[in-house]
MIDOLUM-585996 format. One record per atom (N, C-alpha, C, CB): residue number from 1; residue in three letters; atom name; x, y, z. Coordinates in nm, 3 decimals, padded with zeros to 5 digits. Glycine has a CB too. Layout:
<recs>
REC  num  residu  atome       xx       yy       zz
REC  NUM     ALA     CA        X        Y        Z
...
</recs>
This chain:
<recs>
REC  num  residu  atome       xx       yy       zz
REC    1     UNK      N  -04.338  -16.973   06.469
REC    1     UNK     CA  -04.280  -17.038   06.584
REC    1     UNK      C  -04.369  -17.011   06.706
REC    1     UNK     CB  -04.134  -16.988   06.609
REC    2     UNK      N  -04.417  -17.100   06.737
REC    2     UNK     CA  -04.478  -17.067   06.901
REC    2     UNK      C  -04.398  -16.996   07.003
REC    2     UNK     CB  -04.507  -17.201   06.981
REC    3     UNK      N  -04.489  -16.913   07.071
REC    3     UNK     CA  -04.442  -16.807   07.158
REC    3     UNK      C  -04.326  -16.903   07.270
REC    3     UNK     CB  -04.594  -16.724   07.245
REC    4     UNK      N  -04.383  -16.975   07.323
REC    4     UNK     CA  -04.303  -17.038   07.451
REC    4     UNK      C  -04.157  -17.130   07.352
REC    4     UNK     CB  -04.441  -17.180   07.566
REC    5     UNK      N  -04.138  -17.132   07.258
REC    5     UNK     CA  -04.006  -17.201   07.180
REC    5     UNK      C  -03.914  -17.078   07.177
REC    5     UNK     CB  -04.038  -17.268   07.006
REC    6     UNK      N  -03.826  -17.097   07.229
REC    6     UNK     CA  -03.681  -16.984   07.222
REC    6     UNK      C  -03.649  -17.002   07.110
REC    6     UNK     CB  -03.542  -17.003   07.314
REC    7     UNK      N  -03.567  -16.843   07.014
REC    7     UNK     CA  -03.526  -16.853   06.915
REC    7     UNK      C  -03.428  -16.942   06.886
REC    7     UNK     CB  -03.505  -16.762   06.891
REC    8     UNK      N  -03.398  -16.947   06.786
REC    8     UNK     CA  -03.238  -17.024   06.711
REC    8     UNK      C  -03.175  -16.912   06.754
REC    8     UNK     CB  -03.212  -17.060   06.512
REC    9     UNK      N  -03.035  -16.967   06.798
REC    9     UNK     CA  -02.898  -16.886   06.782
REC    9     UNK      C  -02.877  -16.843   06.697
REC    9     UNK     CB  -02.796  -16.929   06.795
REC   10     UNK      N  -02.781  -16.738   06.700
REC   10     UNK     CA  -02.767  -16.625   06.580
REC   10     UNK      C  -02.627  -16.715   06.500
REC   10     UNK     CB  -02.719  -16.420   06.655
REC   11     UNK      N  -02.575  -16.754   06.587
REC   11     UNK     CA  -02.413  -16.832   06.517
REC   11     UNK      C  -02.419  -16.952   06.586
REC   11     UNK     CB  -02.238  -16.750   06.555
REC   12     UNK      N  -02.343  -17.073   06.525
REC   12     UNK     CA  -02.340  -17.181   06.577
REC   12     UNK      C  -02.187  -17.190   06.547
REC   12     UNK     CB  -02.442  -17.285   06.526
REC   13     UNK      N  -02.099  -17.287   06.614
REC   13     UNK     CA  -01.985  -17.300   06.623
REC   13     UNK      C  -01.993  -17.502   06.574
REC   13     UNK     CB  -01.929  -17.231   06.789
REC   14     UNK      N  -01.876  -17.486   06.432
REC   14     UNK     CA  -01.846  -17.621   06.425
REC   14     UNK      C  -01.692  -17.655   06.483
REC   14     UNK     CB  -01.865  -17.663   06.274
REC   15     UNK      N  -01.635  -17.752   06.607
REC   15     UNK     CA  -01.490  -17.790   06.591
REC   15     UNK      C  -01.492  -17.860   06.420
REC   15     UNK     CB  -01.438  -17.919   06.732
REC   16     UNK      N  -01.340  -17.849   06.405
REC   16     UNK     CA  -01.294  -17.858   06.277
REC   16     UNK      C  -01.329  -18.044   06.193
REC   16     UNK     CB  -01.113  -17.812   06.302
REC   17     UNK      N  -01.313  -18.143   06.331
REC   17     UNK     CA  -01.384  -18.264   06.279
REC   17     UNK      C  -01.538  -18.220   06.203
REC   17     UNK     CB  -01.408  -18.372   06.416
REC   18     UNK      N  -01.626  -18.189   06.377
REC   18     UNK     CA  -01.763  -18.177   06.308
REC   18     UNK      C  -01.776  -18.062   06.182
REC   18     UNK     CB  -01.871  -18.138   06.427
REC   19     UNK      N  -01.667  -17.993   06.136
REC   19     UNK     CA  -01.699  -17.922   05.993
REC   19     UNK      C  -01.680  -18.023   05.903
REC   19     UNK     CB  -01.605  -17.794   05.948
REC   20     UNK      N  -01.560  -18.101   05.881
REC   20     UNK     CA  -01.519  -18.178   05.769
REC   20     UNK      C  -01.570  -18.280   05.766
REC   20     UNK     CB  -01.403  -18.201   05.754
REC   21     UNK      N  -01.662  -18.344   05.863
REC   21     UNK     CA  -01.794  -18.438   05.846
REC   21     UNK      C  -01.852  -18.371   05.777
REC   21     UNK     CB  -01.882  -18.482   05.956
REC   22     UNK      N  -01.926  -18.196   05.789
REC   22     UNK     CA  -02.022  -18.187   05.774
REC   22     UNK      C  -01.951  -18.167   05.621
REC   22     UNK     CB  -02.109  -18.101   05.864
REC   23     UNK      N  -01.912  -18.119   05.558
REC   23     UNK     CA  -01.839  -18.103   05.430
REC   23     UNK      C  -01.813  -18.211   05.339
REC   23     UNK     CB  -01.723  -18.056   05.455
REC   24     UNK      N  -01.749  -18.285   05.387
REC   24     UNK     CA  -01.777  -18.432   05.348
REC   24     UNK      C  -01.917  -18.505   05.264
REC   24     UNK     CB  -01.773  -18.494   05.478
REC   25     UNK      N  -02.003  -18.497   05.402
REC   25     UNK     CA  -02.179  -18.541   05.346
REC   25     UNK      C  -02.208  -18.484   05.267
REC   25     UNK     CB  -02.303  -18.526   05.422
REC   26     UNK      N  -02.190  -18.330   05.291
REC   26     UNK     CA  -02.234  -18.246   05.190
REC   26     UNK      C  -02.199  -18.323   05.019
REC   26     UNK     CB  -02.149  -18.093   05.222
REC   27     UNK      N  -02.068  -18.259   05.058
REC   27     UNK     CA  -01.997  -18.317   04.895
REC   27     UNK      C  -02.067  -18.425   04.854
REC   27     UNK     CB  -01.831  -18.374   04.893
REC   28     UNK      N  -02.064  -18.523   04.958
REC   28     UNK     CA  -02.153  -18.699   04.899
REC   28     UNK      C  -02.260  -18.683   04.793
REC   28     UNK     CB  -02.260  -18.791   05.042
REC   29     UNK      N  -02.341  -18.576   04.866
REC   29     UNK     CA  -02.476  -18.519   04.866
REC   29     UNK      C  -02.507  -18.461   04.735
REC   29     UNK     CB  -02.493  -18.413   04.973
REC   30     UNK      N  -02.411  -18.378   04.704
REC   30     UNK     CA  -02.408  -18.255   04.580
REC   30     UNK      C  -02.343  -18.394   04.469
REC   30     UNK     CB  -02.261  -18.063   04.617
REC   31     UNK      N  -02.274  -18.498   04.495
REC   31     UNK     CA  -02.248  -18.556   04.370
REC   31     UNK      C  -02.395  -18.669   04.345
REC   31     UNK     CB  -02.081  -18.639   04.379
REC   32     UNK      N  -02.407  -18.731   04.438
REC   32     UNK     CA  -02.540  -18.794   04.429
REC   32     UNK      C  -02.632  -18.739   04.334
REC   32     UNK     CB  -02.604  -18.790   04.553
REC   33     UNK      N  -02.698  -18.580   04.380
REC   33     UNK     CA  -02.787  -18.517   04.344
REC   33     UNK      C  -02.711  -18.496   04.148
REC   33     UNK     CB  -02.811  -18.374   04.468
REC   34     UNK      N  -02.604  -18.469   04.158
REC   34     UNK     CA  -02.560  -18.445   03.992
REC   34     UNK      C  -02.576  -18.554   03.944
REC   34     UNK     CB  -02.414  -18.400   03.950
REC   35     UNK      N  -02.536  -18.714   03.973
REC   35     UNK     CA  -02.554  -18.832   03.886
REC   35     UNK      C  -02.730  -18.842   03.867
REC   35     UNK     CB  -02.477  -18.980   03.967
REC   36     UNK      N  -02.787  -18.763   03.992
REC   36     UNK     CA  -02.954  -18.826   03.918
REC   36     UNK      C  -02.997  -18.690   03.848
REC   36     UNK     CB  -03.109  -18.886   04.061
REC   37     UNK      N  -02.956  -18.626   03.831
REC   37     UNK     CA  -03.021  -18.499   03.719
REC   37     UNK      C  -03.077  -18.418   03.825
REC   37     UNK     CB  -03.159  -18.547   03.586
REC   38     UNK      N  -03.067  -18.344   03.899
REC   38     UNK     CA  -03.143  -18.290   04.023
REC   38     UNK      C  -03.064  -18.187   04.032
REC   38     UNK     CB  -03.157  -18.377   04.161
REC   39     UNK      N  -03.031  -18.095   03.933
REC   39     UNK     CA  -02.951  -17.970   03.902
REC   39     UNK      C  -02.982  -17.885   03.977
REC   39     UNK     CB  -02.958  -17.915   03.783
REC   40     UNK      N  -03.127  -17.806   03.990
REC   40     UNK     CA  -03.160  -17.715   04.096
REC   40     UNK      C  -03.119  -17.752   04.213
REC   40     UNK     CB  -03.285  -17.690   04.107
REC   41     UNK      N  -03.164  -17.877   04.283
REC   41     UNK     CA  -03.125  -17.872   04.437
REC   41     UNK      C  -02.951  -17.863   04.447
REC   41     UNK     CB  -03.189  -18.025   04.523
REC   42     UNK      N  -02.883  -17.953   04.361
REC   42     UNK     CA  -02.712  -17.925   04.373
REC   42     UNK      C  -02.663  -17.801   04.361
REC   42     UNK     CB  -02.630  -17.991   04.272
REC   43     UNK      N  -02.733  -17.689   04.284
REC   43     UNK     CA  -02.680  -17.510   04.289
REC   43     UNK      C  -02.657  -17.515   04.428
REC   43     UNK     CB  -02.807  -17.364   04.243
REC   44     UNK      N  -02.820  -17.551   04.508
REC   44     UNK     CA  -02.805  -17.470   04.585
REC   44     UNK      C  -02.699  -17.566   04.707
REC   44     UNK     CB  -02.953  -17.410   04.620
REC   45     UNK      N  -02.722  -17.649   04.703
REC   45     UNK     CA  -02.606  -17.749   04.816
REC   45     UNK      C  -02.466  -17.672   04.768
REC   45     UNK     CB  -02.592  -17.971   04.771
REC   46     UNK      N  -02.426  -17.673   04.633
REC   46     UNK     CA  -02.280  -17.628   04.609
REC   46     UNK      C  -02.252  -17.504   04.664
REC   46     UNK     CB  -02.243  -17.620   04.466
REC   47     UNK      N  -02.342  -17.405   04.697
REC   47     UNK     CA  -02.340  -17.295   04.728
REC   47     UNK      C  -02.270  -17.275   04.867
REC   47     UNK     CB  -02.463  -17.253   04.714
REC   48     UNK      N  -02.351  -17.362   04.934
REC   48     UNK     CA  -02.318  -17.425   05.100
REC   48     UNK      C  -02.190  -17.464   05.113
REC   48     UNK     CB  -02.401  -17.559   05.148
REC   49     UNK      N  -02.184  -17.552   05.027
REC   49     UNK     CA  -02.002  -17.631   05.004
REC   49     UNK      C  -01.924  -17.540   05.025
REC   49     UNK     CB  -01.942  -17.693   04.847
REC   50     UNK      N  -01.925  -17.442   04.860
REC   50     UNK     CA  -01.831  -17.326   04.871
REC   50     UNK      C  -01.802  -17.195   04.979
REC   50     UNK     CB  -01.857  -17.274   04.768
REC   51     UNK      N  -01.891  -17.229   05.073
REC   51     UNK     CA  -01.909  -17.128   05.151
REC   51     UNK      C  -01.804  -17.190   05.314
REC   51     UNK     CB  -02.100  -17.101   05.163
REC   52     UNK      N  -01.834  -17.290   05.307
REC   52     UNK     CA  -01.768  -17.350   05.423
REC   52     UNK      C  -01.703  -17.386   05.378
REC   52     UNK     CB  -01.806  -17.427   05.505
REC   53     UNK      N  -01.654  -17.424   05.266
REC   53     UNK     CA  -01.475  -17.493   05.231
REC   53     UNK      C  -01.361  -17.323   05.241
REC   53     UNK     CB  -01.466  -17.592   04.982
REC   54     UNK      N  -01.478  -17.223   05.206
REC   54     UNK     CA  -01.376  -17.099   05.246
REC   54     UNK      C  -01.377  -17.073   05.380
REC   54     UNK     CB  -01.408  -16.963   05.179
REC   55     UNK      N  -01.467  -17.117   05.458
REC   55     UNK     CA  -01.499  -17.024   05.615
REC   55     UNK      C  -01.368  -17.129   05.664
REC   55     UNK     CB  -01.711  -17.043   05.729
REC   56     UNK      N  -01.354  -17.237   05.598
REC   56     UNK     CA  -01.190  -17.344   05.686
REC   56     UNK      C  -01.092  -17.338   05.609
REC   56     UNK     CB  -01.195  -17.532   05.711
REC   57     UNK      N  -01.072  -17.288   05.518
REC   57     UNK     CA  -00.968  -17.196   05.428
REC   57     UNK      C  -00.926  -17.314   05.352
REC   57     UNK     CB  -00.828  -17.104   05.513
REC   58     UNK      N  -01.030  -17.374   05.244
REC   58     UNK     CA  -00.954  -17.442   05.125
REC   58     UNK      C  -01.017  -17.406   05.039
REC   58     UNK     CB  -00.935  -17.581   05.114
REC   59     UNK      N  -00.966  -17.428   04.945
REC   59     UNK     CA  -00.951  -17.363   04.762
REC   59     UNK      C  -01.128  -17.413   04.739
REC   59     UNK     CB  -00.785  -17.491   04.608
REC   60     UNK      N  -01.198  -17.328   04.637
REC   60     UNK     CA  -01.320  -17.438   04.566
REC   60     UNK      C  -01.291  -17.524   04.606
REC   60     UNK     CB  -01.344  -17.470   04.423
REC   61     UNK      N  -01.364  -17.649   04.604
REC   61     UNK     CA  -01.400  -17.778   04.631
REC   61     UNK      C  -01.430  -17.803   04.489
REC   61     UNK     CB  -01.515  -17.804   04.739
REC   62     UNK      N  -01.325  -17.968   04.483
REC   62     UNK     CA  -01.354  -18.025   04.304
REC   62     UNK      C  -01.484  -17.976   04.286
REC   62     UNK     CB  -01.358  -18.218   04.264
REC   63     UNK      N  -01.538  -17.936   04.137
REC   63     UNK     CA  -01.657  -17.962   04.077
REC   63     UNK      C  -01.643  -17.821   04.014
REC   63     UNK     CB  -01.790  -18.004   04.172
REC   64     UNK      N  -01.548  -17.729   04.041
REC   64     UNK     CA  -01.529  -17.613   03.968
REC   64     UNK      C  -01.681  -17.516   03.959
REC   64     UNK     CB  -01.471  -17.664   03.817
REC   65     UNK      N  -01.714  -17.440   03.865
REC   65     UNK     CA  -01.791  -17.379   03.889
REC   65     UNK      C  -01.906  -17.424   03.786
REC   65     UNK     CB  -01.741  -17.258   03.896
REC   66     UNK      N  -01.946  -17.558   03.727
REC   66     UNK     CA  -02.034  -17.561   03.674
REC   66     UNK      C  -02.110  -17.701   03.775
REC   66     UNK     CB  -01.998  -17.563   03.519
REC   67     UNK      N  -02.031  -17.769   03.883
REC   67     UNK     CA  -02.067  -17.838   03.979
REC   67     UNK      C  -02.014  -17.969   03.904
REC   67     UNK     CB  -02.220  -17.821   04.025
REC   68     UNK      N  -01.940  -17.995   03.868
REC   68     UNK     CA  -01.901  -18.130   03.826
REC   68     UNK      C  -01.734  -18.168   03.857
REC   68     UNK     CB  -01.935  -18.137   03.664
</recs>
């Protein structure tokens, strides 16, 4: 990073719309990537999913734990 660019913030804050947009795409995203065979990149998107569907307090997100 160049000296004169200020760091990234340590935390960012989503209101609850801009989470469940962002959750939403996601999901789009992670099923897309499973219909074209693109297994590695969906681990790691599902990972993301599951992480923010708990930080707004809902259960797994369909696709259980093998991503489907």
């Amino acid at each position: 990073m160049p000296a004169n660019t200020p760091e990234p913030p340590e935390q960012i804050r989503y209101d609850l719309d801009e989470a469940l947009t962002l959750l939403g795409a996601l999901e789009d995203a992670r099923d897309a990537l499973i219909d074209s065979g693109h297994l590695a990149v969906v681990v790691g998107i599902e990972t993301e999913i599951r992480a923010l569907s708990r930080k707004l307090g809902f259960d797994d997100p369909a696709g259980g734990t093998d991503g489907r």
